[in-house]
Structures are given as structure tokens and as C-alpha cells.
PASEBA-1860 file (N, C-alpha, C; in nm, 3 decimals):
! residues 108
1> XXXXXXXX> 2.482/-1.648/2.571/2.361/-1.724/2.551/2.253/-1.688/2.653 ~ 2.274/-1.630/2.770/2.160/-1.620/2.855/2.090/-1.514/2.845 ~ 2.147/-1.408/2.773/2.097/-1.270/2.700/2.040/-1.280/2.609 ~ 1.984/-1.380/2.543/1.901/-1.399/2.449/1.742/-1.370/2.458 ~ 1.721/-1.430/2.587/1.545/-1.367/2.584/1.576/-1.216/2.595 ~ 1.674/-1.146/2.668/1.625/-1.016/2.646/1.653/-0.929/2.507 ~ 1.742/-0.979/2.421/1.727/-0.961/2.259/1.586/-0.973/2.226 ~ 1.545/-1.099/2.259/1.382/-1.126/2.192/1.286/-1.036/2.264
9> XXXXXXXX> 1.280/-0.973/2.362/1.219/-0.906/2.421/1.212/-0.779/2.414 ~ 1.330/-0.693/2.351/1.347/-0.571/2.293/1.265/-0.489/2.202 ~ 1.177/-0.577/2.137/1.149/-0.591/2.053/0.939/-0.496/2.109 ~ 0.969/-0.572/2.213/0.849/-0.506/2.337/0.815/-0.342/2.275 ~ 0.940/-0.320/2.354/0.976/-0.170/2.368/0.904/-0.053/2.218 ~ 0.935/-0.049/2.098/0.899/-0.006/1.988/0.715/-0.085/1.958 ~ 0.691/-0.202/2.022/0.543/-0.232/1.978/0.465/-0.125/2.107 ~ 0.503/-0.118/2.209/0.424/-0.014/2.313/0.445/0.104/2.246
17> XXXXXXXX> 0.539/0.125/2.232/0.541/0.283/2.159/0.445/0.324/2.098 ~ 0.437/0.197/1.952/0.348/0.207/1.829/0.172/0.250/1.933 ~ 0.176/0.176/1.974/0.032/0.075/2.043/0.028/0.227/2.113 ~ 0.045/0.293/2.177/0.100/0.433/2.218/0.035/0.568/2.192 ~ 0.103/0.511/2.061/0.126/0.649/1.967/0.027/0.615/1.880 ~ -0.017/0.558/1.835/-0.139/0.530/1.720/-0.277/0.575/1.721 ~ -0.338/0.564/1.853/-0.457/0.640/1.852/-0.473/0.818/1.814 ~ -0.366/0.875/1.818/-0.330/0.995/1.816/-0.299/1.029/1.673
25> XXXXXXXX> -0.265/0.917/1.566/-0.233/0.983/1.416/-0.342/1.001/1.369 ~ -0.305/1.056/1.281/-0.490/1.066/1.183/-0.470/0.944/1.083 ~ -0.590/0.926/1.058/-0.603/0.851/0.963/-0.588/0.956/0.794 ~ -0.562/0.827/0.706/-0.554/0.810/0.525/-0.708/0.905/0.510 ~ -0.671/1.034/0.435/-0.777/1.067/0.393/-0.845/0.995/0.298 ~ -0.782/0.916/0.219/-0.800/0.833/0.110/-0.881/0.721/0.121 ~ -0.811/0.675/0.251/-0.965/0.538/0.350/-1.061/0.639/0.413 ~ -1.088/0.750/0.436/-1.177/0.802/0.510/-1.267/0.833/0.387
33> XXXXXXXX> -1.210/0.880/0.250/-1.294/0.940/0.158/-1.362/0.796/0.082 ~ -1.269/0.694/0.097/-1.335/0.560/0.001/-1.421/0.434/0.075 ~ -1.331/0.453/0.159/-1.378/0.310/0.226/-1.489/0.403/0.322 ~ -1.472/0.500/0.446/-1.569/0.483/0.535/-1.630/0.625/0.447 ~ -1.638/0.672/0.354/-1.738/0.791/0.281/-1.782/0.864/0.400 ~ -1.666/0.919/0.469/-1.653/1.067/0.568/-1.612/1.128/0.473 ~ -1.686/1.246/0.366/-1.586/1.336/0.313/-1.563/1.463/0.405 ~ -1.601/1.481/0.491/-1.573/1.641/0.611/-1.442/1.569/0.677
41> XXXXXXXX> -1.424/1.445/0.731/-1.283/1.410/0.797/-1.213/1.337/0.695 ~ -1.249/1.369/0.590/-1.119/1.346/0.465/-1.091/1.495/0.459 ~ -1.198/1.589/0.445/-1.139/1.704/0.398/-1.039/1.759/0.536 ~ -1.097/1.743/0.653/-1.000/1.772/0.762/-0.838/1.694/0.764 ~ -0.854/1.605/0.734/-0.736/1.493/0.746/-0.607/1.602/0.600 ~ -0.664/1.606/0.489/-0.613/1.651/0.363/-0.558/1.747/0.435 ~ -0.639/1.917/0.464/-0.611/2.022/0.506/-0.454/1.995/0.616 ~ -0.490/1.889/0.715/-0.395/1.882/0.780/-0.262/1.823/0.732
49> XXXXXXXX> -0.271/1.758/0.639/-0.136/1.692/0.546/-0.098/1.790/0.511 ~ -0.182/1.869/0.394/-0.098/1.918/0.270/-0.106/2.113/0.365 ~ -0.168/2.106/0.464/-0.153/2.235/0.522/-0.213/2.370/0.424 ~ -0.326/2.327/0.384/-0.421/2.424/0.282/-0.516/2.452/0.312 ~ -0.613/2.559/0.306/-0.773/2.561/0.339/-0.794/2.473/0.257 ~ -0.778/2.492/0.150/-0.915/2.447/0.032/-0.845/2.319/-0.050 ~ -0.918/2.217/-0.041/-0.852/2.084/-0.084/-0.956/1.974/-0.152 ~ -1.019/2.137/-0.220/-1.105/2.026/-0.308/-1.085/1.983/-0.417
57> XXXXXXXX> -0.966/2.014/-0.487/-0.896/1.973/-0.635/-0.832/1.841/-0.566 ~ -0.789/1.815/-0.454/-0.765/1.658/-0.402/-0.850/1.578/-0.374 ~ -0.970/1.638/-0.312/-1.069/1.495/-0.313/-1.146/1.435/-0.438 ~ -1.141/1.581/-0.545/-1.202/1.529/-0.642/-1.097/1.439/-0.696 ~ -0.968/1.456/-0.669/-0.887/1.417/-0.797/-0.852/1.229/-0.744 ~ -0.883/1.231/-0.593/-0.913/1.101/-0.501/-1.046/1.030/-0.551 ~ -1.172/1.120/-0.580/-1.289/1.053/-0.626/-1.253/1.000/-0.810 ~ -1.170/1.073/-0.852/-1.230/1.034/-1.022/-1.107/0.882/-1.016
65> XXXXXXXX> -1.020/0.855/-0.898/-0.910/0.836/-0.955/-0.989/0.646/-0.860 ~ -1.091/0.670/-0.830/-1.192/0.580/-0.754/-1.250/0.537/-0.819 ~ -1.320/0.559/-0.921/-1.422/0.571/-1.059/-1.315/0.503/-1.138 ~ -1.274/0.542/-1.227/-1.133/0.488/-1.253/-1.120/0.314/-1.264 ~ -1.086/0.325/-1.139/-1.023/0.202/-1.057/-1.168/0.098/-1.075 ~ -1.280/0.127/-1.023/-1.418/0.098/-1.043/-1.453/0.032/-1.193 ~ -1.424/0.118/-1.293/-1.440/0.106/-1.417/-1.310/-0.023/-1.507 ~ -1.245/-0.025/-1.418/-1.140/-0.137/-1.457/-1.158/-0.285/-1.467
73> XXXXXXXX> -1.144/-0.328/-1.589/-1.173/-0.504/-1.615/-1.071/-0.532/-1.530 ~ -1.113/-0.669/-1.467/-0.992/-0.724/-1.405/-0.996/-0.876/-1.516 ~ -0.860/-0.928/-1.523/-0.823/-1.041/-1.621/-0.797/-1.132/-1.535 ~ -0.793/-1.235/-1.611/-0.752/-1.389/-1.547/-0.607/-1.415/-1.607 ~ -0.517/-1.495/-1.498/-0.405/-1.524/-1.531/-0.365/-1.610/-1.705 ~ -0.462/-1.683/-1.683/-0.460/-1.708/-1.829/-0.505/-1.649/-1.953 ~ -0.609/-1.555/-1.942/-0.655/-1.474/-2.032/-0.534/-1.381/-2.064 ~ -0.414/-1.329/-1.910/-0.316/-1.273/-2.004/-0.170/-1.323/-2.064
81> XXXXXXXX> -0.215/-1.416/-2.053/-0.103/-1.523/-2.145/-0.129/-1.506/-2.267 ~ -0.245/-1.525/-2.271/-0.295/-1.533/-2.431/-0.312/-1.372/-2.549 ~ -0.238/-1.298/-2.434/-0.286/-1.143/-2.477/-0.126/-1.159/-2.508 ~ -0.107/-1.130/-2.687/-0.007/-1.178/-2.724/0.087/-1.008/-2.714 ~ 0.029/-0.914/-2.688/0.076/-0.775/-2.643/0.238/-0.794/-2.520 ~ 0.125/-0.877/-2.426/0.201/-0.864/-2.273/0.269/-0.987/-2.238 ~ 0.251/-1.089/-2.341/0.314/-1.250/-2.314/0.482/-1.223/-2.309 ~ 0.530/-1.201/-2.357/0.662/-1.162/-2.349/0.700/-1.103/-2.252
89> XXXXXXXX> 0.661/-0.977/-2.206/0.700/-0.911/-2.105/0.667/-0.965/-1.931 ~ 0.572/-1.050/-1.917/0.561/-1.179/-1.867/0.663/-1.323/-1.844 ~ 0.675/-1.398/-1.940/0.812/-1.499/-1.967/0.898/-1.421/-1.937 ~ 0.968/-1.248/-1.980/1.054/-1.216/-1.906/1.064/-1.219/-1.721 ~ 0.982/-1.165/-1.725/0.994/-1.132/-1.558/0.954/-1.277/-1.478 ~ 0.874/-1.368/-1.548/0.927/-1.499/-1.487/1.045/-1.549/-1.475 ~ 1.090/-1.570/-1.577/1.246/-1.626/-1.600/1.321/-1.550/-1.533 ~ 1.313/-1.403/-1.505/1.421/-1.300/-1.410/1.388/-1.377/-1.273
97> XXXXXXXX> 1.243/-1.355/-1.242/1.263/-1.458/-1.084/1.271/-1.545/-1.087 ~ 1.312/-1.610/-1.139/1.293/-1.803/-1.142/1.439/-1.809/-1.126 ~ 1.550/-1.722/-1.167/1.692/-1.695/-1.190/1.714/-1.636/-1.041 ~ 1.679/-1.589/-0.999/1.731/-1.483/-0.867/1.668/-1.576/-0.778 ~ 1.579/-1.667/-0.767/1.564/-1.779/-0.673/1.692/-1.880/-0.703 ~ 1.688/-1.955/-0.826/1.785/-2.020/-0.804/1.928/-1.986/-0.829 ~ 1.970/-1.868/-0.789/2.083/-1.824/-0.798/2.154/-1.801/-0.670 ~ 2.115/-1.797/-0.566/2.136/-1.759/-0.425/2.153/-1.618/-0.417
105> XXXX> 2.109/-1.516/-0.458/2.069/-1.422/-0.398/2.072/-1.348/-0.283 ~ 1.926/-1.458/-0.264/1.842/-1.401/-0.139/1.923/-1.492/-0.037 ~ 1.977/-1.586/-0.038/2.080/-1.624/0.077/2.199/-1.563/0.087 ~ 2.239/-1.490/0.048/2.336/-1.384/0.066/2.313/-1.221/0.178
END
């Protein structure tokens, strides 16, 4: 029992690391190309992942896949109830978790 704070404290060790080591990774070309619209340190970031000069069939294929996403209705929980396509496949996967909660499971 008296070894217990240093269990809880172990825990230190791997967050300095992180805290550490983090300024030094590169960042998501993917947040650099969408969110902060650097495309020269997306294209640097890419090159350095995929280890290619030329990585412009990835940013485009990052931009259309942005557009895309952009162009997408978003629905309301009830609007897809009523979408008699996906109602079923819905009630399934409710009833699957509603079963694995009250089944004990996750207390196992």
C-alpha cells in the first residue's frame, strides 16, 4: 500500500517524454493543407511521409476529397429514422448496443 503514489506517478515519466518529443514531429499534412491552408508545408510534410519528390496527385486527391466532404448534407437524427432505406439498419445496431450494455460485457 505505500507504493501506490509511486504507481500513480509513473505515469509522469511517458507524459515528459511525449511533452519532449512533440515539438520535433511534423505535423498532418492534411491539417496543414485544410485547416491552416499552408500548401508548401503540406507539400513538405507529404514528401517527407510518403518519401517522394512530387506529391501532387496527394494534395489534389486531399483537396477534392475536402470539396466532397464540403458538398455533404448533413441530417438530423430524426430525419434518419424516417429514411425508411437506413431505419432498420439503425434498430439493429441499437438493439446490438443496448444488449452488450446490459449484458456485462464491458465488466468483464
Amino acid at each position: 500500500e505505500s507504493r501506490w503514489p509511486f504507481l500513480f506517478g509513473a505515469i509522469i515519466v511517458p507524459s515528459l517524454i511525449q511533452a519532449v518529443i512533440l515539438p520535433f514531429l511534423p505535423e498532418s499534412p492534411r491539417y496543414l493543407l485544410l485547416e491552416k491552408h499552408n500548401t508548401s508545408k503540406a507539400e513538405k510534410a507529404f514528401q517527407r511521409f510518403l518519401g517522394k519528390d512530387d506529391v501532387s496527385h496527394e494534395i489534389e486527391e486531399v483537396l477534392a476529397e475536402s470539396r466532397v466532404q464540403r458538398n455533404t448534407k448533413m441530417v438530423s437524427i430524426l430525419q434518419l429514422l424516417r429514411t425508411r432505406a437506413v431505419r432498420w439498419q439503425i434498430v439493429t445496431v441499437v438493439v446490438t448496443m443496448g444488449c452488450y450494455q446490459l449484458c456485462g460485457l464491458n465488466a468483464v
